[in-house]
C-alpha positions as CSV (number, residue, x, y, z in Angstrom):
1,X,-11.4,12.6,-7.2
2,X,-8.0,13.1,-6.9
3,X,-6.1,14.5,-3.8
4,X,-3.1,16.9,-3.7
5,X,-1.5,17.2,-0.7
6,X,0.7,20.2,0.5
7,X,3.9,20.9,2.3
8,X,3.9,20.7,6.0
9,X,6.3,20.6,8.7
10,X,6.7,18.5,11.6
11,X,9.5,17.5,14.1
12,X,10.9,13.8,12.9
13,X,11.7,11.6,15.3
14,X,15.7,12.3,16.1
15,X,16.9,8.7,16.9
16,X,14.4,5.2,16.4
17,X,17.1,3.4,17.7
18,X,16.2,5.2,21.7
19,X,13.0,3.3,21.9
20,X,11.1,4.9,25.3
21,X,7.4,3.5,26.1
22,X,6.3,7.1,26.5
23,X,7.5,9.0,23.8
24,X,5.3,10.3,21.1
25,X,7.5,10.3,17.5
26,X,6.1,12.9,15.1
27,X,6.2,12.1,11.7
28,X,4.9,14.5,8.9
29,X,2.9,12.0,7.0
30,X,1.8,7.8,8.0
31,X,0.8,5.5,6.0
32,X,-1.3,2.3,7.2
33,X,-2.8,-0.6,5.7
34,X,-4.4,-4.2,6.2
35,X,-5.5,-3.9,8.8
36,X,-8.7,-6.1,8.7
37,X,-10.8,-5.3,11.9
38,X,-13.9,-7.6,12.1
39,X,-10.9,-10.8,11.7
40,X,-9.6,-12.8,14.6
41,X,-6.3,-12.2,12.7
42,X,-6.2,-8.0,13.6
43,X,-3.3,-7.2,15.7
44,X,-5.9,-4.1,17.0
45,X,-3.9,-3.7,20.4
46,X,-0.7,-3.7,18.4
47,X,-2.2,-0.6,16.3
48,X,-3.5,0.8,18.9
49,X,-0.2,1.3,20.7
50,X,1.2,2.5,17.2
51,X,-1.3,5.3,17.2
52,X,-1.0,5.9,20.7
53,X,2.6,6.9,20.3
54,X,3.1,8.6,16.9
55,X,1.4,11.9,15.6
56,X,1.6,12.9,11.9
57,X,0.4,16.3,10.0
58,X,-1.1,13.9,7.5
59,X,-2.7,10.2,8.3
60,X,-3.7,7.6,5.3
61,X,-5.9,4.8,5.4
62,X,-4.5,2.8,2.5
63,X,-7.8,-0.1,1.8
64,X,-8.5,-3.2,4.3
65,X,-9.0,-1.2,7.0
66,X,-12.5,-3.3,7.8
67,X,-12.7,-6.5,6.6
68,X,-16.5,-6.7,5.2
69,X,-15.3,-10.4,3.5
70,X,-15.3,-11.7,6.7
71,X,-18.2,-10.0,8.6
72,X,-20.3,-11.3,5.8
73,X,-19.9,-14.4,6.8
74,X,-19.2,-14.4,11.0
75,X,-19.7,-11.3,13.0
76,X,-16.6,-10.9,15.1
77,X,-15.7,-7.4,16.5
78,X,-14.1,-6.6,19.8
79,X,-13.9,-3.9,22.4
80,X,-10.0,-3.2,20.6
81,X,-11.7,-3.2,16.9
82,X,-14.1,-0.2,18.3
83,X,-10.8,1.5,20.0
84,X,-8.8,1.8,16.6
85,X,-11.8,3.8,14.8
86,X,-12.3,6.2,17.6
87,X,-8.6,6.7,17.9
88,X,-8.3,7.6,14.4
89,X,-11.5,9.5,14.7
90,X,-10.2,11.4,17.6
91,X,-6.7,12.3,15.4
92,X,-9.1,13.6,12.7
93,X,-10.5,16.2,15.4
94,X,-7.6,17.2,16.6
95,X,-6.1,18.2,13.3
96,X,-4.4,15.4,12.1
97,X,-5.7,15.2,7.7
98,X,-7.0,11.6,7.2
99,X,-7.5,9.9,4.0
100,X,-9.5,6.9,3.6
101,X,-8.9,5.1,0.2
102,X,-10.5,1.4,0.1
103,X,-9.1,-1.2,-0.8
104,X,-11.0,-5.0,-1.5
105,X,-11.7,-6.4,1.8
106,X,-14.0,-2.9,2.5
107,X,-15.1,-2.1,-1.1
108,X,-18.5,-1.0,-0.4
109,X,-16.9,1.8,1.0
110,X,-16.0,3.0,-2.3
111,X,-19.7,4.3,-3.0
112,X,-18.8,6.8,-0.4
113,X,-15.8,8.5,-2.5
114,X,-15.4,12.0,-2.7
115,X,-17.3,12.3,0.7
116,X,-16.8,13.0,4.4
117,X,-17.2,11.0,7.2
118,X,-16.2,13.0,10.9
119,X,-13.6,14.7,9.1
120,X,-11.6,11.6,7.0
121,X,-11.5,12.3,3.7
122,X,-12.6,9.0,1.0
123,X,-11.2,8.9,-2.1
124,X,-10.8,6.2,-4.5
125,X,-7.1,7.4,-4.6
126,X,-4.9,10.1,-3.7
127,X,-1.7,12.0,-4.8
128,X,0.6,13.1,-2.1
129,X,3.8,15.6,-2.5
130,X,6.4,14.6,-0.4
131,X,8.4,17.7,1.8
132,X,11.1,17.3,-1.0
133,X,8.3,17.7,-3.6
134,X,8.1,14.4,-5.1
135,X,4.4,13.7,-6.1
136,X,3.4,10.1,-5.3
137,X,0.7,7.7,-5.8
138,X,-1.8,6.6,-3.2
139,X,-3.4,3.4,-3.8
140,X,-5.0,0.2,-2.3
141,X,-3.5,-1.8,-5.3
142,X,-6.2,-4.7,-5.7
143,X,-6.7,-3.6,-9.1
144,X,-3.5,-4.8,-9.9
145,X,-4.3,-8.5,-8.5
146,X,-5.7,-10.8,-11.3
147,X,-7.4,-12.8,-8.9
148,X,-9.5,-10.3,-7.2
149,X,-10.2,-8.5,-10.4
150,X,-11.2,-11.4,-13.1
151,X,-12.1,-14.4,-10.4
152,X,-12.8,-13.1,-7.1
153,X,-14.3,-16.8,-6.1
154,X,-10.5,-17.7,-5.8
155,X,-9.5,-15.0,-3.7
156,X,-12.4,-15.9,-1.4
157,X,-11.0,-19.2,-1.7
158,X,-7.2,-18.1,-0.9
159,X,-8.9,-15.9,2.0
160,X,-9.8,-18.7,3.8
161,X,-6.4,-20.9,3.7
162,X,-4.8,-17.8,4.8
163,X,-6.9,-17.0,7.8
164,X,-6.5,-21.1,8.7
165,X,-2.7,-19.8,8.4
166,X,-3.5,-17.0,10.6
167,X,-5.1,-19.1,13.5
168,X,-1.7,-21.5,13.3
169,X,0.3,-18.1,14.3
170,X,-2.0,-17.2,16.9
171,X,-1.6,-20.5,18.9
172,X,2.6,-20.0,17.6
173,X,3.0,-17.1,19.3
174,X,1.1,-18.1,23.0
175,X,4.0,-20.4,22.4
176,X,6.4,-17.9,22.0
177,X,5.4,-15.7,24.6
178,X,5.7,-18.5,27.0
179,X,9.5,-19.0,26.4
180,X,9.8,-15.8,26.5
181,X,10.2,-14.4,22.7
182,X,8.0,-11.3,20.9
183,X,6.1,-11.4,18.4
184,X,7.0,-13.6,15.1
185,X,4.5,-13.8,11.8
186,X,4.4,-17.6,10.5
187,X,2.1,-16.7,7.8
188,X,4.5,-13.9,6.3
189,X,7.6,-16.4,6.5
190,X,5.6,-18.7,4.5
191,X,4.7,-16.2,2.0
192,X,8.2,-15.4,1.1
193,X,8.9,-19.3,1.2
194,X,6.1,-20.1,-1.3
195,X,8.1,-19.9,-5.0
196,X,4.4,-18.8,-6.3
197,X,3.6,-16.3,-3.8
198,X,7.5,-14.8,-4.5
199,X,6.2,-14.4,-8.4
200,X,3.0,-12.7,-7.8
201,X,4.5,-10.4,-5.5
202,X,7.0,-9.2,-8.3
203,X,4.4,-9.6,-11.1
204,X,2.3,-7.2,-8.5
205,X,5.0,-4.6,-8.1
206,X,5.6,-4.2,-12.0
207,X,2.1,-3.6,-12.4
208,X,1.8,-1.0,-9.8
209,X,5.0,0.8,-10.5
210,X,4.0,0.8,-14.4
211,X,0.8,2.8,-13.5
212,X,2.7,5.6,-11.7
213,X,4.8,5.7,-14.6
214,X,2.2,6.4,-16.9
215,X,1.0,9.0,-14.3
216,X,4.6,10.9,-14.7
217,X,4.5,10.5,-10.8
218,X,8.0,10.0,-8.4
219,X,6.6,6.8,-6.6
220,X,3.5,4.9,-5.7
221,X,2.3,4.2,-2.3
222,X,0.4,0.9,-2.0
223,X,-0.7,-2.0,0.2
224,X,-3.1,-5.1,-0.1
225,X,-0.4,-8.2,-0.5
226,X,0.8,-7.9,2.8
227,X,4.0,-7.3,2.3
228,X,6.1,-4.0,3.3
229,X,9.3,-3.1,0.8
230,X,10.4,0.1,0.1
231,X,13.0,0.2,-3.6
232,X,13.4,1.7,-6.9
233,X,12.3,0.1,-9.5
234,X,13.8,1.7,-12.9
235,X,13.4,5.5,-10.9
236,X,9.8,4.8,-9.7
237,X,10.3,4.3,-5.9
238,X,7.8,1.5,-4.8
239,X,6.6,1.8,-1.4
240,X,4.1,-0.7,0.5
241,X,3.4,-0.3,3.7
242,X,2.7,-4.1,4.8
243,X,-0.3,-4.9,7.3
244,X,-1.7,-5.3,10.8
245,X,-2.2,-8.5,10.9
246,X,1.1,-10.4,9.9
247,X,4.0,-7.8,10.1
248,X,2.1,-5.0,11.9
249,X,4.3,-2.2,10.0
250,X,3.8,1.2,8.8
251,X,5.4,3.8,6.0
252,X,6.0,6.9,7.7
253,X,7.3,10.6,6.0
254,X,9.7,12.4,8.0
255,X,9.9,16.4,7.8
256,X,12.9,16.5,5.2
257,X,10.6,14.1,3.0
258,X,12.3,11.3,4.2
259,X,10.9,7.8,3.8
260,X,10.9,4.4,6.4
261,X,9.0,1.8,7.1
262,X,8.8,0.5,10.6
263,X,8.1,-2.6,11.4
264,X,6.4,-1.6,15.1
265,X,6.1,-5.1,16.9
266,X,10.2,-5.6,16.3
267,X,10.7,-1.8,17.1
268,X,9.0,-2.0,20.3
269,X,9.6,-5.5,21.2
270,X,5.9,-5.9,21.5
271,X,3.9,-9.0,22.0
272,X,-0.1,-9.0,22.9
273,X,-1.5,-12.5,22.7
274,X,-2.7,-14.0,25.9
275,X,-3.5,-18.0,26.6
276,X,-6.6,-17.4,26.0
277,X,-6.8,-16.1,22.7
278,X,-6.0,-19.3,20.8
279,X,-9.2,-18.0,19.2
280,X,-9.2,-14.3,20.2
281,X,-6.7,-12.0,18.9
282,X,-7.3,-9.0,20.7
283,X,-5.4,-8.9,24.1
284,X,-3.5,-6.5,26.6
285,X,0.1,-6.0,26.2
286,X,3.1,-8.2,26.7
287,X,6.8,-7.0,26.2
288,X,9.2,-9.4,25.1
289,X,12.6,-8.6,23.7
290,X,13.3,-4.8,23.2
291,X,14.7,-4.8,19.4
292,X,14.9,-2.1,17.3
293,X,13.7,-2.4,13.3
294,X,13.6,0.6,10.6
295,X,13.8,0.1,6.8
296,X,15.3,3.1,5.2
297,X,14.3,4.3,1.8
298,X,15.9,3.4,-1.2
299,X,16.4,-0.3,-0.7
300,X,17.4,-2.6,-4.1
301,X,17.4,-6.1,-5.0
């Protein structure tokens, strides 16, 4: 089943750069992704606060938003994990349209398309019209990644070295937040170190750009490598939204139709790790350096 999604009308947020801890910036449309609650890795406080203080006419879950990998193998699921699904749940009763398309990590949810669940929509993918009528793409994106699709015993392999990364930037950033700095991703610097990991990447974006040109669509929304960008590629605007467990960032629409990505922990000079959760990621919050951080559509390279 295949979404369309109307006009709508919402204020947009006037200036990002006047960061206040109590205002509420209205977007029309917000895109999320990766997040990967059951993982010691979920920045869930981090996304909490992110819901917390943005509203949107239109709300999409773009795939990893549980991570069923992991809970197959070690339950782990805090108070925070359970906070984030009643918070969206309690945006979908008040209005707010939520779209749940899968992605990997929570595939089984994927038997559940073209249903229902306390008013979020799942659907295996979606097609959204921007305010400026652009039509775009709405997809996970793992069916695009050779590895999941034709050998998944090496991304279960590769999930593993990268939640070992993951622990190494927990116990980074109790350092960090001792000496007084916010929140900084070790994993996603090494990713965009890594000459390998810089190829796929690109190889990924062709590939998902290529199949919203053959669906004579304006852009593709997208997440599942972890890594937010917003750029035209040959008049196909790419857009990925990132994650909430490395960059903790978000694609958001403004009224005009107006695209950014915001990269919340910078944005709010957030950080939420406490001493004790070399091993726990889920903590209460801990401001560092106020710093504001938008990405503004159309970016090149």
């Amino acid at each position: 089943m295949r979404l369309n999604i109307g006009h709508a009308t919402t204020t947009a947020v006037d200036d990002m750069n006047a960061v206040n801890p109590k205002t509420s910036y209205k977007f029309r449309s917000i895109w999320i992704s990766d997040i990967h609650l059951g993982t010691r890795g979920c920045q869930a406080e981090m996304l909490l606060d992110f819901l917390k203080h943005t509203e949107s006419k239109y709300l999409y879950l773009v795939g990893d938003i549980i991570d069923g990998w992991r809970m197959r193998r070690a339950w782990y699921w805090r108070q925070a994990h359970n906070d984030v699904i009643q918070k969206i749940l309690r945006k979908a009763r008040k209005g707010t349209r939520v779209v749940y398309v899968p992605g990997n990590h929570d595939e089984n949810f994927r038997d559940f398309s073209n249903h229902r669940f306390g008013r979020v929509a799942v659907l295996n993918e979606a097609y959204h019209t921007m305010a400026d009528g652009r039509r775009f793409l709405v997809i996970h994106g793992d069916q695009f990644d050779g590895v999941v699709k034709y050998a998944k015993w090496l991304a279960f392999l590769g999930d593993n070295a990268y939640n070992a990364a993951l622990m190494l930037n927990l116990w980074l950033n109790i350092v960090r937040r001792k000496m007084g700095f916010s929140y900084w991703s070790l994993s996603a610097y090494l990713k965009h170190k890594v000459k390998n990991a810089v190829e796929f990447v690109s190889s990924y974006e062709a590939a998902v750009v290529g199949e919203a040109r053959k669906r004579g669509v304006q852009g593709v929304i997208c997440g599942h490598i972890h890594t937010a960008e917003m750029r035209d590629m040959d008049g196909i605007l790419y857009c990925n939204d990132g994650d909430w467990v490395e960059s903790c960032t978000a694609l958001v629409e403004h009224e005009d139709g107006h695209l950014e990505i915001l990269k919340w922990a910078e944005l709010r000079g957030l950080s939420f790790l406490r001493d004790e959760d070399a091993c726990d990621s889920s903590s209460s919050p801990m401001p560092g350096f106020p710093k504001s951080m938008v990405s503004s559509e159309p970016s090149t390279r």
